[in-house]
VMD Tcl script that draws the C-alpha trace (Angstrom):
set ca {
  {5.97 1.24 -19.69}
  {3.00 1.10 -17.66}
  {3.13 4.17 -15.01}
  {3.26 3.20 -11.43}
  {0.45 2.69 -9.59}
  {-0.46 5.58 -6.93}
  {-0.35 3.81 -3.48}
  {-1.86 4.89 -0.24}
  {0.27 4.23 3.14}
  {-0.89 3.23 6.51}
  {1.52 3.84 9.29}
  {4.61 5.12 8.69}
  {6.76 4.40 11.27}
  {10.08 2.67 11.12}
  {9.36 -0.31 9.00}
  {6.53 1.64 7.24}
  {8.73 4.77 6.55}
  {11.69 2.26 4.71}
  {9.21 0.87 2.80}
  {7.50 4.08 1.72}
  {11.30 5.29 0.89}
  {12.22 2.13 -1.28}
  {9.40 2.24 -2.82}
  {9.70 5.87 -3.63}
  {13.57 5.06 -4.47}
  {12.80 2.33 -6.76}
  {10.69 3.82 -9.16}
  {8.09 1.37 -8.63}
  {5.02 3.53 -7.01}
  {3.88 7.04 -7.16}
  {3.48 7.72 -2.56}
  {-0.14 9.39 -3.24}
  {-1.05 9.48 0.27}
  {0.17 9.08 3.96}
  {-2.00 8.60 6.71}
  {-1.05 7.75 10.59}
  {-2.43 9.99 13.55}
  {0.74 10.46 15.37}
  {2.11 12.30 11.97}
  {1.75 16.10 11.10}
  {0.10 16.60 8.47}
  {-0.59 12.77 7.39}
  {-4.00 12.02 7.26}
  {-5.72 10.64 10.08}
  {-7.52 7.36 9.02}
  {-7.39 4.57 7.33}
  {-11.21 6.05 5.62}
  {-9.35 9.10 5.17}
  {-6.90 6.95 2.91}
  {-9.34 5.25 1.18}
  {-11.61 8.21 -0.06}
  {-8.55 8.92 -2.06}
  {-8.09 7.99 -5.87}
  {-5.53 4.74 -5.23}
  {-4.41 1.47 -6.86}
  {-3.23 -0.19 -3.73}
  {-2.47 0.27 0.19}
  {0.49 -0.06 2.07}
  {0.10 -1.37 5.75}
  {2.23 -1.41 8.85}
  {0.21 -0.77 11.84}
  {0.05 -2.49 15.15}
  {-0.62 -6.07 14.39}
  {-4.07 -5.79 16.34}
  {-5.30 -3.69 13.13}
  {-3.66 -5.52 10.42}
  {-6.87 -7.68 9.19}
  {-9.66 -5.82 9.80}
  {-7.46 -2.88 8.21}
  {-6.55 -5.40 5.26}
  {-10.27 -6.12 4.76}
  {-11.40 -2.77 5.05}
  {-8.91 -2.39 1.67}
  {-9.85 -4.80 -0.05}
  {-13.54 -4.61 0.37}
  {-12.87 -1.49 -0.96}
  {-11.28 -2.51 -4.16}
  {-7.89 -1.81 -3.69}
  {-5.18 -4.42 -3.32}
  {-2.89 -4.56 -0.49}
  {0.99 -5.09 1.14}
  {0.69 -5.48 4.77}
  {3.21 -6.41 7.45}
  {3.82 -9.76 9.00}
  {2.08 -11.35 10.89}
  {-1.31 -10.52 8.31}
  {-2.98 -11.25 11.72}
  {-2.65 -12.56 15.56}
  {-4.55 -16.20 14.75}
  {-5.09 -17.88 11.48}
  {-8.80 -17.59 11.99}
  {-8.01 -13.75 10.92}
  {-5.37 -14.51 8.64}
  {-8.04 -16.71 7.03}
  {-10.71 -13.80 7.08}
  {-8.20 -11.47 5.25}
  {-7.89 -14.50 2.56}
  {-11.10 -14.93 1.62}
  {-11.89 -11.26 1.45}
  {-8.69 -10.70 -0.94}
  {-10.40 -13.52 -2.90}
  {-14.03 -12.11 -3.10}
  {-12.93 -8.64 -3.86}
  {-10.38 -10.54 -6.74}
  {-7.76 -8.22 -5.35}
  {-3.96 -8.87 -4.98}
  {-2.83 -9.61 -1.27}
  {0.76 -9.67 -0.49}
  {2.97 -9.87 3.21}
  {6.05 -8.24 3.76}
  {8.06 -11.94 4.02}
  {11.05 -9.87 3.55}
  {13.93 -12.91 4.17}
  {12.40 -14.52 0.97}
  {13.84 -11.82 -1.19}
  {17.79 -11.86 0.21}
  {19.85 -12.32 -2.48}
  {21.93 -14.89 -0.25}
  {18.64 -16.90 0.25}
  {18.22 -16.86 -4.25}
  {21.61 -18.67 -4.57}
  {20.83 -21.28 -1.55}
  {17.77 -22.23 -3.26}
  {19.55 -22.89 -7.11}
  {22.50 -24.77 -5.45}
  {21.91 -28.35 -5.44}
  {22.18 -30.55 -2.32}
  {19.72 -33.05 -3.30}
  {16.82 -34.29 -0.51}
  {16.25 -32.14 2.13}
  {15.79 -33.84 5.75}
  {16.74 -31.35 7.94}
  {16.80 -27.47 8.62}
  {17.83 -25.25 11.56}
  {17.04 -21.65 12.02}
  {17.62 -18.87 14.15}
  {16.61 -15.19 15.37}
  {18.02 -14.20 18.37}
  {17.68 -10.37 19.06}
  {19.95 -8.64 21.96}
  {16.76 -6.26 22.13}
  {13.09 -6.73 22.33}
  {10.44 -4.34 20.75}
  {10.59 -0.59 22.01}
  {5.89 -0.21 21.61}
  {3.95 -1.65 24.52}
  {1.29 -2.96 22.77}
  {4.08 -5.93 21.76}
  {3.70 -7.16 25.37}
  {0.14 -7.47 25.22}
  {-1.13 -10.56 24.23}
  {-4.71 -9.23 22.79}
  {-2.91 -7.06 20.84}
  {0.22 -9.04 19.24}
  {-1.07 -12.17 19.54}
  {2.47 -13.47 20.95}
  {5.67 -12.52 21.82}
  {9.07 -13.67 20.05}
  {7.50 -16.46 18.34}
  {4.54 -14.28 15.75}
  {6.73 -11.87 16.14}
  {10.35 -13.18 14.63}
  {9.42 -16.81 14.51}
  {6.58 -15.93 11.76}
  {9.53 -15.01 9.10}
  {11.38 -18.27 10.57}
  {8.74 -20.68 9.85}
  {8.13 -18.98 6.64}
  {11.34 -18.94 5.36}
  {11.71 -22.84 5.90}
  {8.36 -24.24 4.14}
  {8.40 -21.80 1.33}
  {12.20 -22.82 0.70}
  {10.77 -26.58 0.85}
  {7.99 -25.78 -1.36}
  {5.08 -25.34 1.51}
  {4.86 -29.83 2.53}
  {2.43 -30.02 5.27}
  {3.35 -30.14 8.54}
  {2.34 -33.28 10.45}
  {3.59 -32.18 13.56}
  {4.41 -29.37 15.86}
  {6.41 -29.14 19.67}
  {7.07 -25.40 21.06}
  {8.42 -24.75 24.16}
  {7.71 -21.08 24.79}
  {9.49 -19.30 28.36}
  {8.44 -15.55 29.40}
  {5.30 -13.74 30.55}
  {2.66 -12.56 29.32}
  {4.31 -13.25 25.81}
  {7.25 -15.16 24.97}
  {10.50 -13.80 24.63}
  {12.51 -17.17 23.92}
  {10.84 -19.99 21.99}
  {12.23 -23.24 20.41}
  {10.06 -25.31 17.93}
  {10.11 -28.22 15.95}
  {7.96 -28.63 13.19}
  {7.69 -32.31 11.75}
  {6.80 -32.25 7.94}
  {5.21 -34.81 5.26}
  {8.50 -35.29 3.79}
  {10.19 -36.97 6.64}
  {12.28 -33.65 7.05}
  {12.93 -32.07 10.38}
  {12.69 -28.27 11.27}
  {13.95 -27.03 14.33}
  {13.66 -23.34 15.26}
  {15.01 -20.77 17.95}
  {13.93 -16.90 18.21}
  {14.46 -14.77 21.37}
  {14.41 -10.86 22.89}
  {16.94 -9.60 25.04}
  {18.94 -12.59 25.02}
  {22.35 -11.97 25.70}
  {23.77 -12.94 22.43}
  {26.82 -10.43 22.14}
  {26.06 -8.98 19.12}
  {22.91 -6.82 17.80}
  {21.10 -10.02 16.22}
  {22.24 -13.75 15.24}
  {20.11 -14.84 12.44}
  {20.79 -18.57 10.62}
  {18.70 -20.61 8.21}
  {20.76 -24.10 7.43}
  {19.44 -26.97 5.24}
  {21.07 -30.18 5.33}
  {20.20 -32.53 2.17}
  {21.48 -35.37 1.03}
  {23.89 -34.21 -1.49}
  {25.09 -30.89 1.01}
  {23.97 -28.16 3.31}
  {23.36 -24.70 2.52}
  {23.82 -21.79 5.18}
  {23.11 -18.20 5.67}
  {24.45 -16.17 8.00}
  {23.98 -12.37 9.41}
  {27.40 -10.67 9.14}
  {28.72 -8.92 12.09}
  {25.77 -9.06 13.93}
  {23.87 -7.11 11.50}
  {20.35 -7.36 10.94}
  {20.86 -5.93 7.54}
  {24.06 -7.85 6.07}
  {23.71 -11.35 5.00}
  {26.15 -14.03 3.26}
  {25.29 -17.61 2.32}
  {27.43 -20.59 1.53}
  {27.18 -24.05 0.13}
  {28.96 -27.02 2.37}
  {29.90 -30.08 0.94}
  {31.67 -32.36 3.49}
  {34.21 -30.62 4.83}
  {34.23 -27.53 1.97}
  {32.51 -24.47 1.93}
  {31.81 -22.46 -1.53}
  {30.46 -19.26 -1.30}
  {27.52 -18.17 -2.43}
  {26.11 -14.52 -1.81}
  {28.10 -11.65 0.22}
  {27.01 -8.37 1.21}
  {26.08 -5.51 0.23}
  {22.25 -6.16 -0.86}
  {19.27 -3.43 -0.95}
  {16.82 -6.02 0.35}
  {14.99 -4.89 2.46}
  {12.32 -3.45 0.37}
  {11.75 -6.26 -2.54}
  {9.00 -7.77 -1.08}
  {6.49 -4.20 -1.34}
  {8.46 -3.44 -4.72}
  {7.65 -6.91 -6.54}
  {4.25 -6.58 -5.11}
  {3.85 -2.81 -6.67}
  {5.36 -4.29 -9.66}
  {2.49 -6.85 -10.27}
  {-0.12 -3.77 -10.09}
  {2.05 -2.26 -12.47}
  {1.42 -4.97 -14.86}
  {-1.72 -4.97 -14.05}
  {-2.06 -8.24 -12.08}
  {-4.08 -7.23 -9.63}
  {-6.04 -9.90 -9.24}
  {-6.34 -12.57 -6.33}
  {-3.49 -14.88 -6.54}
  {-4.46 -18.24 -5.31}
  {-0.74 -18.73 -3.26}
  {-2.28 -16.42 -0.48}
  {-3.46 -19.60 0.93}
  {-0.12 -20.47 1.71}
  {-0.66 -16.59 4.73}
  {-3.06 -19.37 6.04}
  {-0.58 -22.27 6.52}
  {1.30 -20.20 7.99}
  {-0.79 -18.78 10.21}
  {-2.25 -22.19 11.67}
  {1.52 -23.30 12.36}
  {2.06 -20.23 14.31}
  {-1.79 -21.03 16.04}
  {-0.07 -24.67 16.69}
  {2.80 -22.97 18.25}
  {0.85 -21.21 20.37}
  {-1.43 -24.27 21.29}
  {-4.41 -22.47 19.85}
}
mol new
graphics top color blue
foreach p $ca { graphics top sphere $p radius 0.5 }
foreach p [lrange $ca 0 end-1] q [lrange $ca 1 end] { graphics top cylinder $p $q radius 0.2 }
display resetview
């Protein structure tokens, strides 16, 4: 077995620190160095990091830093996991891209909702053409940094911010079609803290989207992702209000089979299939980062940039 690969970390707070711990837990990489400034004893820099002897980076910084960081890594030969959004337009999302592709390193983004185990068994049950999808984030808080609130630095408000995983989650689970059309109607100042969208797609199908802050939803969080086809519907739900637990079902007329219940260790799948890879030494540039782009222009379209 290959050893794991010795992995650098940028920013370790809250998201950053669970990730550094699964990873850790897992097996999967050897935590060879830490650095954030507001951490004793980390290291200070992100060239601090990278004078080190690693085989990949870790990021979860402010989203302001998260491409020219990501560059930074990759021009340095190192391949890298960063936290959504990869950046605050797709014109730096697209930078990041082609700089993971001339350096023929591995770029990855923590698309977490991808790797529920709820959202595995949705996508083998059948339910034939899809032409319709609905999902939802609604959070009963909003972001406790400042810098979240500033456009410059975010790039948004609710919709980068939670509609990013929303929009992800419903063109990777319909295989990426293009999206002919987009209609947001975004309410707060001087970022959004309630959006609805509705993305039109080459296939005919239909995907309508909701994410908020501080809404008064009566629970921590209500997160859904249905998808009606022709043949049924699949549906997952957070449990409780959780932002953790998840189960998903499969709906056939008036039935409902189910599919996935909690518990599930999810949250860290994303950075430890992505250490995995580098393990196996696929470190190379894999040509589906060009899907961080798609992504990134229908969060631009969004926006109305």
């Amino acid at each position: 077995m290959a050893d794991p690969p010795r992995l650098g970390f940028l920013g370790v707070g809250w998201i950053g620190r669970h990730r550094l711990e699964a990873l850790e837990r897992s097996g999967a990489a050897e935590v060879a160095a830490v650095a954030d400034p507001a951490v004793e004893g980390a290291l200070g820099s992100l060239d601090e990091l990278l004078a080190d002897e690693l085989d990949g980076v870790v990021i979860a910084t402010p989203s302001a830093l998260h491409a020219e960081q990501a560059i930074a890594a990759l021009e340095a030969g190192l391949p890298v996991f960063c936290q959504k959004p990869l950046s605050r337009t797709a014109g730096e999302a697209r930078a990041v891209v082609e700089a993971a592709r001339r350096a023929d390193r591995l770029l990855a983004v923590d698309l977490c909702y991808r790797h529920l185990d709820a959202v595995a068994r949705m996508r083998e049950a059948e339910i034939g053409d899809v032409f319709a999808a609905d999902l939802v984030f609604h959070n009963a808080y909003g972001p406790d940094k400042p810098w979240f609130y500033d456009p410059d630095l975010s790039g948004g408000g609710c919709a980068i911010d939670l509609g990013t995983h929303l929009v992800d989650l419903a063109l990777w689970y319909l295989g990426f079609p293009r999206v002919t059309g987009v209609d947001a109607r975004l309410r707060g100042e001087p970022v959004d803290d309630y959006a609805v969208v509705r993305l039109d797609l080459e296939t005919g199908a239909v995907v309508r989207i909701a994410c908020s802050w501080n809404l008064h939803a009566g629970q921590d969080a209500e997160i859904e992702a249905t998808f009606h086809g022709t043949d049924g519907s699949v549906a997952l739900r957070n449990v409780g209000g959780s932002f953790f637990d998840f189960r998903s079902e499969l709906r056939r007329g008036t039935s409902r089979e189910p599919l996935a219940e909690p518990p599930d260790d999810w949250g860290g799948r994303a950075a430890i299939a992505w250490a995995g890879r580098l393990a196996a030494g696929d470190t190379g540039f894999d040509p589906e980062c060009g899907r961080l782009v798609t992504l990134a222009e229908t969060v631009d379209e969004v926006y109305g940039r």
